[in-house]
Wavefront OBJ file of the C-alpha trace (Angstrom):
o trace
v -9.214 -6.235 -6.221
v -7.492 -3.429 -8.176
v -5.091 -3.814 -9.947
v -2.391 -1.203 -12.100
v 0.759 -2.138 -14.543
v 1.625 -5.070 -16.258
v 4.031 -7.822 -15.989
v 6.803 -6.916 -13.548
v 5.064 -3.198 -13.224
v 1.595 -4.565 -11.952
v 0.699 -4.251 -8.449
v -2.800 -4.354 -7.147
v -4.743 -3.465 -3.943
v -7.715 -5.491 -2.058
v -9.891 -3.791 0.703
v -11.499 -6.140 3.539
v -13.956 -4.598 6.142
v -13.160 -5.788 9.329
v -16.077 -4.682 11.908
v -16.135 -0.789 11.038
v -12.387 -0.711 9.997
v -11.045 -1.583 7.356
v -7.975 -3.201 5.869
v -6.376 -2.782 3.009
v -3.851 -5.368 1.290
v -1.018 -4.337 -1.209
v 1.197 -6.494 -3.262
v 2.812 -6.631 -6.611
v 6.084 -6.700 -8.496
v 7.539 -10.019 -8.806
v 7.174 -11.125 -5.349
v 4.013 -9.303 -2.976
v 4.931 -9.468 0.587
v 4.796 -7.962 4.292
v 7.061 -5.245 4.357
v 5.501 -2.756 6.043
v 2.149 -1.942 8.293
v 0.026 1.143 8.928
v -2.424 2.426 10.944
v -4.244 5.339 10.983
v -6.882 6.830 12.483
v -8.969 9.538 12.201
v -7.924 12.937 13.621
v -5.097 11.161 14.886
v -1.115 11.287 13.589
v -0.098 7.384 10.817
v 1.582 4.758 13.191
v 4.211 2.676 11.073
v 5.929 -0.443 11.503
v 8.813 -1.507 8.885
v 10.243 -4.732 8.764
v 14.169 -3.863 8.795
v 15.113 -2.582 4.830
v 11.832 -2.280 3.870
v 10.228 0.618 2.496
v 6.734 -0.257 1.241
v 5.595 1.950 4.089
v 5.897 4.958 1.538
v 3.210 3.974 -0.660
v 1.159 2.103 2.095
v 0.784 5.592 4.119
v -0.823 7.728 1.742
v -3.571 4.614 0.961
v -3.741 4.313 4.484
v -4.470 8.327 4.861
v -6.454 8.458 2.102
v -8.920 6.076 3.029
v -9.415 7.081 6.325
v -9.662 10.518 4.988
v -12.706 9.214 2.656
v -14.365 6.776 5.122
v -13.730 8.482 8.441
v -12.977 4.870 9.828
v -9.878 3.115 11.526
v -7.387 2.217 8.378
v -5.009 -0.139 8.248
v -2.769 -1.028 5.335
v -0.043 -3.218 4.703
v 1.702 -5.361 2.550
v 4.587 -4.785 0.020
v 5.556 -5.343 -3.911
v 9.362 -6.715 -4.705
v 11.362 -6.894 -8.089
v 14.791 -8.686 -7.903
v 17.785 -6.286 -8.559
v 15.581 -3.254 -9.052
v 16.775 0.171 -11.105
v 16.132 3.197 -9.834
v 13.415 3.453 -12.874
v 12.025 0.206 -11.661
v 11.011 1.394 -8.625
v 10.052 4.717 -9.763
v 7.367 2.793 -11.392
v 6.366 0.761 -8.809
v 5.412 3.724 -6.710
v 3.912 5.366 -9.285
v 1.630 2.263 -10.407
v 1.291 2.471 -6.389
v -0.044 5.969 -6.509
v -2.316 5.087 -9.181
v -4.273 2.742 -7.309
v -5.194 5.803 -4.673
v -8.104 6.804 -6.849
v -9.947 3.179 -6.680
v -10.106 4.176 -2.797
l 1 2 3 4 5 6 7 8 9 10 11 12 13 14 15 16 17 18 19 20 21 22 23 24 25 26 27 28 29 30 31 32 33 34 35 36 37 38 39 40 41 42 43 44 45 46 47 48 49 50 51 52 53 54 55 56 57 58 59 60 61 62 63 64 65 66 67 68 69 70 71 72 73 74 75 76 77 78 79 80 81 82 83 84 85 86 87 88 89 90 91 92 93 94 95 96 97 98 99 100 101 102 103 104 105
């Protein structure tokens, strides 16, 4: 598992093989959860499914893309991070610390 942040700010990101796919699991914040899933396959355009007023999908999609990019395999992601009565700078950092853990792919 890989992990970015601290406290509050720390999210992390954990990568099962499944068969020839693979799946990756995010969580973080104060309160990891399902908020979003993606698929992707190679060659082929990122199916999404949001649970309603969830977002996590726009930091699960580019993990999603990017591994599939580097492992030319089926990809799917999903998962979600949560702080309670988040600022616009909290969750600025969230998706950056998000971001961050693209290069561990």
């Amino acid at each position: 598992m890989n992990t970015v942040g601290e406290g509050k700010f720390r999210v992390w990101l954990q990568c099962e093989g499944i068969g020839n796919d693979l799946v990756y699991m995010l969580g973080g914040g104060e309160r990891s959860h399902i908020g979003s899933i993606v698929l992707k396959i190679p060659q082929k355009e990122v199916e999404i499914l949001n649970l309603e007023g969830h977002y996590d999908h726009r930091v699960l999609v580019p993990i999603a893309e990017a591994a599939a990019q580097k492992y030319h395999k089926k990809v799917v992601a999903l998962g979600g991070v949560h702080i309670d009565n988040a600022s616009k700078d909290d969750i600025e950092q969230l998706v950056a610390n998000c971001m961050e853990l693209i290069k561990c792919i």
